[in-house]
C-alpha positions in Angstrom: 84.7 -28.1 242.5 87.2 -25.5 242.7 86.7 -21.9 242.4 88.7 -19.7 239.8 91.4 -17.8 240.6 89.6 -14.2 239.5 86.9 -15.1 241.5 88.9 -15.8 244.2 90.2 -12.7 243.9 87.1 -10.5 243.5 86.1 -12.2 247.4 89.5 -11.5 248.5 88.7 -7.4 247.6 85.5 -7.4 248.8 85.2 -9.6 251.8 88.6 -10.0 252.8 88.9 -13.7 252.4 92.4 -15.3 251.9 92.9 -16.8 248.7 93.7 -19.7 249.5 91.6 -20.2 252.3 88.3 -22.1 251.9 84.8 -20.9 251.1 81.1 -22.1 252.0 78.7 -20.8 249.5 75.0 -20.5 250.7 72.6 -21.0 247.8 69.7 -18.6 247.1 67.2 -20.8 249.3 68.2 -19.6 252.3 67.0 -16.1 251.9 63.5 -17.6 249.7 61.7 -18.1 253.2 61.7 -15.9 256.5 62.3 -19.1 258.3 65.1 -20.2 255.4 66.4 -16.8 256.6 66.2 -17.7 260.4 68.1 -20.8 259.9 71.1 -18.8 260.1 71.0 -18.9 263.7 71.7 -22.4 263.4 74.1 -22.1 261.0 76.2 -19.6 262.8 75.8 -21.9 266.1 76.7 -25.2 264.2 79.7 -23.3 262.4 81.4 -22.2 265.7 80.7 -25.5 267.7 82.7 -27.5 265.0 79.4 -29.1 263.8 80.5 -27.7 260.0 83.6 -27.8 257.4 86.2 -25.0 257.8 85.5 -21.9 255.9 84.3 -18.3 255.2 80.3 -19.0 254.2 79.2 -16.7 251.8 75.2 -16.5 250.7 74.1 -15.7 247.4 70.6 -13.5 248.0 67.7 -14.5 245.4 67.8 -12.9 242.2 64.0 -12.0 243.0 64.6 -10.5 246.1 64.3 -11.7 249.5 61.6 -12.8 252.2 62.7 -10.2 254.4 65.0 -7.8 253.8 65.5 -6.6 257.2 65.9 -9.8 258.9 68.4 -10.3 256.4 70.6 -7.6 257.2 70.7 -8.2 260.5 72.9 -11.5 259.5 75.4 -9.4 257.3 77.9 -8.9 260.7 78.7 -12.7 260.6 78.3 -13.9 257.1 79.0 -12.2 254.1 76.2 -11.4 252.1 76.6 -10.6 248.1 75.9 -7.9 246.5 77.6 -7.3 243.3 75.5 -8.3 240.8 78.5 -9.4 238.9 80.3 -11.8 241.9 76.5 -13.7 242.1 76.4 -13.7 238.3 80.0 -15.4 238.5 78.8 -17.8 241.8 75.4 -18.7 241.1 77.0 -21.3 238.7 78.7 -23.5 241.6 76.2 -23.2 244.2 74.6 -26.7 243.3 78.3 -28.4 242.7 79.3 -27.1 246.3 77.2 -25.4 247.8 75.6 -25.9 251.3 72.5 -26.4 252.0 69.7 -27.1 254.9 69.2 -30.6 253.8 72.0 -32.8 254.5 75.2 -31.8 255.8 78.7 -34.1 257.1 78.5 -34.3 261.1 81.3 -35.5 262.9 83.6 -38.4 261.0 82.4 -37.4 258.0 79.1 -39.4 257.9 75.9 -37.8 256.4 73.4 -36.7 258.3 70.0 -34.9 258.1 70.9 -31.1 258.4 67.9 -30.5 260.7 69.4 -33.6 263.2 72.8 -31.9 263.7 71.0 -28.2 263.9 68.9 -29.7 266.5 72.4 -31.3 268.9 73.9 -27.9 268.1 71.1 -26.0 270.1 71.4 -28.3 272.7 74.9 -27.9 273.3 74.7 -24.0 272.5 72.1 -24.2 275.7 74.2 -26.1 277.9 76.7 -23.8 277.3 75.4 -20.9 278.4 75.8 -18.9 274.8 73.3 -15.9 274.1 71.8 -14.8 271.1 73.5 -14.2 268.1 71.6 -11.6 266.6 70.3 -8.3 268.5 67.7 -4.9 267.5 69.6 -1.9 267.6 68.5 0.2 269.9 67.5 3.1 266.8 65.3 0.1 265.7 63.6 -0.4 268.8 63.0 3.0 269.2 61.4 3.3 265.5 59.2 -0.2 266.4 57.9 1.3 269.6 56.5 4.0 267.8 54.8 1.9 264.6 53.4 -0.2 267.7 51.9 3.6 268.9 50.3 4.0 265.7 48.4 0.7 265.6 46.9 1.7 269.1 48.9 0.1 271.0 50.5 2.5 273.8 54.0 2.8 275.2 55.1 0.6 278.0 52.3 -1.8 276.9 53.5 -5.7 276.7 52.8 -7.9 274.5 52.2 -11.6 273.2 53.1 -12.6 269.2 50.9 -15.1 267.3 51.3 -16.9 264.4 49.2 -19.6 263.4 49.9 -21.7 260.2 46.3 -22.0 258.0 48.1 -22.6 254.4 46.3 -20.3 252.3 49.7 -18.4 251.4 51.6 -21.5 250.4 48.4 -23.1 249.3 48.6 -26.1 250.9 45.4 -26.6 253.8 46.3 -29.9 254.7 49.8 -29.7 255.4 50.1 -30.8 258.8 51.5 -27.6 260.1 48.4 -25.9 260.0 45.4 -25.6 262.7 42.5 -23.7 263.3 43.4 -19.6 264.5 39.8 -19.8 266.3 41.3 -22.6 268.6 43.4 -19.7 270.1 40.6 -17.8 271.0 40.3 -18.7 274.7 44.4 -18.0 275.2 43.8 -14.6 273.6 41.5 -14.1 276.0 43.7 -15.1 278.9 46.5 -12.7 277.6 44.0 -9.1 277.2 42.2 -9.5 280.8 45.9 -9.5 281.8 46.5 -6.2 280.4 48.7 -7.6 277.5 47.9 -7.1 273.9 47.9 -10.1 271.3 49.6 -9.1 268.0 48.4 -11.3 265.3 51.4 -12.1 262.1 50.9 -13.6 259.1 49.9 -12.7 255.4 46.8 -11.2 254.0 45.5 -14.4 252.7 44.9 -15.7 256.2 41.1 -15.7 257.8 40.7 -12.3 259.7 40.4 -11.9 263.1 36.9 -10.4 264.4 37.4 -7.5 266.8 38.8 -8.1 269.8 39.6 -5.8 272.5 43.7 -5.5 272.7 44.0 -7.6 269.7 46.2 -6.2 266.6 45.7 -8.3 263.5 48.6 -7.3 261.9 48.5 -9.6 258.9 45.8 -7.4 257.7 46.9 -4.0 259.0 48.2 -1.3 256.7 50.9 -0.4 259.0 52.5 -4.1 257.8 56.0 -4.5 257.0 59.1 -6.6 257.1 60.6 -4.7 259.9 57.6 -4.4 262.1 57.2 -8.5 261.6 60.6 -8.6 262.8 60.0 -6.2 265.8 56.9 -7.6 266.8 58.8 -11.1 267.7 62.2 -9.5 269.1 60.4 -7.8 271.7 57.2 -9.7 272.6 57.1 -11.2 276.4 56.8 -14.7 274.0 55.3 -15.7 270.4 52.4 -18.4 270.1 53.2 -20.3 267.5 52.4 -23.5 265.1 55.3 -25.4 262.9 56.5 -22.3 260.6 59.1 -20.6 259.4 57.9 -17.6 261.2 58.8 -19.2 264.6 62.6 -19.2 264.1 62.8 -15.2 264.1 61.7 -14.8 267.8 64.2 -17.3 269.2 66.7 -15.8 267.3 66.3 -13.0 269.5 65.9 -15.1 272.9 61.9 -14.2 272.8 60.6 -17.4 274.7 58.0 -19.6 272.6 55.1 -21.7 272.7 54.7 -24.0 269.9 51.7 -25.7 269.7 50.5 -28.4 267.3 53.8 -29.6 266.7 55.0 -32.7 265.8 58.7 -31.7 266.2 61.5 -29.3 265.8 61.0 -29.7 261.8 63.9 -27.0 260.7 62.7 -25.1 263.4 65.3 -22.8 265.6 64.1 -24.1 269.2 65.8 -23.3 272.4 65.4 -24.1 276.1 63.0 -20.9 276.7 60.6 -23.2 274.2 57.6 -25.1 275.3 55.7 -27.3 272.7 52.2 -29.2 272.6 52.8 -31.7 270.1 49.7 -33.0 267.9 48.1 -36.4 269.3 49.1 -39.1 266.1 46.5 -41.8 266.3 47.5 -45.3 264.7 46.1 -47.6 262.3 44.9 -49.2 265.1 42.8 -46.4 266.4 45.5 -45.6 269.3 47.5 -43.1 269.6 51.0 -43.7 269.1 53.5 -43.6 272.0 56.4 -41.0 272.0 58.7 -43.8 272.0 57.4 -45.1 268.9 56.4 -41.4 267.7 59.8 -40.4 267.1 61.0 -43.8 265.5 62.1 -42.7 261.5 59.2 -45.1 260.7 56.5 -43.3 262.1 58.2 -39.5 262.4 59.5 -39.4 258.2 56.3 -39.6 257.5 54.8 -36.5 259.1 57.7 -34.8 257.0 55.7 -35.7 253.7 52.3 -34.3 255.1 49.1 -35.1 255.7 48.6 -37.0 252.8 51.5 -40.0 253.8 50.0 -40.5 257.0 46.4 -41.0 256.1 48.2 -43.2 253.4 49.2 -45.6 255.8 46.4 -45.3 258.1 47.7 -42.7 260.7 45.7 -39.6 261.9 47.0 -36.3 263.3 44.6 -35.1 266.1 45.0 -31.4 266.4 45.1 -29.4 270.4 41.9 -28.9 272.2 41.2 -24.8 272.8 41.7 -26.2 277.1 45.1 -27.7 276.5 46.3 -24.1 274.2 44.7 -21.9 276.9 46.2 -23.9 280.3 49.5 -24.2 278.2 49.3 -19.9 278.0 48.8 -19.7 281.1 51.6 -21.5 282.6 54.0 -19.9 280.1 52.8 -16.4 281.6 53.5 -17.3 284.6 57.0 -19.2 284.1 57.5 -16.0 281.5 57.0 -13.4 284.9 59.2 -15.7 286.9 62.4 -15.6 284.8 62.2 -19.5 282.4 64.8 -20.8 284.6 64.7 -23.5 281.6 63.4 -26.0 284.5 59.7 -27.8 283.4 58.0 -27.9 287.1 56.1 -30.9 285.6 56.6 -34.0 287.6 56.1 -36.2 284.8 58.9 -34.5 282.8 61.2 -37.6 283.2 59.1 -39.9 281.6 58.8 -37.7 278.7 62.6 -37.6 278.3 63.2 -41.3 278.5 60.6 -41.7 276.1 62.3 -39.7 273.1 65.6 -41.7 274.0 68.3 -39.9 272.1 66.3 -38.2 269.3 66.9 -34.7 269.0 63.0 -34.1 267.4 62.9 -30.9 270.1 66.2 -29.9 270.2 66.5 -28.2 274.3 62.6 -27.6 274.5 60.2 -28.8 276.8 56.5 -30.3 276.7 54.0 -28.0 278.6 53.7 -29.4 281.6 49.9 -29.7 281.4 49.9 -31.0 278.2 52.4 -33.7 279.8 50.1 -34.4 282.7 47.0 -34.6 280.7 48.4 -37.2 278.5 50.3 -39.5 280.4 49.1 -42.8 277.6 51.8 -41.1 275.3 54.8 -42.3 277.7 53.0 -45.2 279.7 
């Protein structure tokens, strides 16, 4: 569908975009979630790989307001983001008719794909490349984050190590299979203080609070919360723990490294080769759990899309980490963290693992903990 001319013209004035050039209009959704937000990073990586159509994207903020403002912004440099109230007025009307979305999108020959498939080939590529991060702090930002940290206790120079762990209470939805239990992470928080480092806990208000823990911040339920500090918090952690949420995209956006943990795979998630996952055992109708190989067929793998309640439809069970395999998986990321992530798994069983997801993207450039590999070797035997 065709734009009209005056419209045309009113982005010509205010973005600088050619008349007759095309355009790639981004619908509200993408700025309804922090992770909808993060997806950007993909986007932008997609978009100059040749993944996407030709043309000047242009996103249309929620009339509400957005997830986070500040991450937001941080975006504006590469894509245009409106703000006349007018131009979205006059746009909103064509952003279903031709508008782009994280769903679906046309990969190469023009044949439709899942949206979260060709994300997850453009990260790979994007890491064998070499290519950086899109998206940096400036340094005034920094310097203001350094000093909210200071007034939540927690001193300059200090490091630190991001958590955020899915429990549903915000979306209300407790057995959605991205969730798991905060108190499993208890034993890796522990690893991390009587190192020194401090754990900074994100989230909402409606999570479970944390009980007091020595170099523990539980920021989800600290007054000092906001947008920005969120934002901080992941940009310049040594790495984030993590489950499957939206919340994971904004530290690799920034090159923090991650550990995502009771996953079940990349599930419009912005992974990257500094990314090392523990994937939740799936157990089979026949009381087995189910091999990679087979995990990642559509047949098996759709269905953790649809959430818990498909799986125990048809007789499958999701098995979530132990509190061992969480705490031995944050200690070898501290250590691979303090020696650089030269993006190399030191797990001899790595090879295995690889030949067992064949060609399926599901992780994008990430790799298994290594423990977690060596522990369960019946997933790739």
């Amino acid at each position: 569908m065709p734009i009209p001319e005056p419209i045309r013209k009113k982005l010509r004035d205010l973005y600088a975009i050619p008349i007759d050039e095309p355009v790639r209009i981004l619908p509200f959704e993408w700025t309804t979630r922090i992770g909808h937000i993060g997806l950007l990073d993909s986007y932008l990586r997609m978009k100059k790989l040749g993944y996407l159509p030709e043309g000047h994207p242009i996103l249309l903020p929620h009339p509400n307001g957005t997830a986070n403002p500040y991450f937001l912004s941080l975006w504006s440099k590469y894509i245009n983001i409106v703000h006349d109230k007018a131009l979205i007025r006059d746009l909103y009307r064509y952003q279903r008719a031709c508008g782009e979305t994280f769903i679906a999108t046309l990969s190469k020959g023009n044949v439709c794909t899942m949206w979260n498939h060709q994300a997850s080939l453009a990260n790979i590529e994007w890491e064998r490349r070499g290519l950086g991060p899109i998206v940096a702090l400036p340094e005034k930002d920094k310097a203001s984050g350094r000093e909210l940290l200071a007034a939540v206790g927690i001193p300059h120079g200090a490091w630190w190590v991001a958590m955020h762990v899915r429990s549903g209470e915000f979306h209300g939805d407790r057995q959605n299979p991205r969730n798991a239990n905060i108190e499993d992470y208890y034993p890796a928080i522990e690893e991390i203080t009587k190192r020194g480092g401090w754990v900074i806990r994100l989230g909402d208000a409606a999570m479970p609070r944390l009980p007091p823990m020595t170099n523990v911040v539980d920021l989800a339920h600290h007054p000092h919360k906001s947008a920005f500090l969120d934002i901080y918090v992941c940009a310049g952690a040594k790495f984030m723990i993590g489950t499957v949420s939206g919340m994971l995209n904004v530290p690799v956006a920034f090159d923090t490294p991650l550990l995502l943990t009771n996953s079940y795979s990349s599930c419009w998630l912005n992974l990257s080769a500094k990314t090392r996952y523990l994937p939740k055992i799936v157990v089979g109708p026949n009381s087995r759990p189910v091999p990679l190989s087979r995990y990642v067929q559509d047949t098996v793998h759709a269905k953790l899309g649809d959430g818990e309640f498909s799986l125990v439809y048809d007789g499958y069970e999701l098995i979530d980490n132990e509190c061992k395999e969480i705490r031995e998986a944050t200690l070898e990321m501290l250590e691979e963290v303090n020696n650089g992530m030269n993006g190399v798994s030191p797990c001899h069983n790595i090879g295995k693992w690889t030949r067992a997801l064949g060609d399926r993207p599901i992780f994008g450039p990430a790799l298994p903990a290594p423990s977690f590999v060596t522990r369960h070797t019946e997933l790739v035997e």
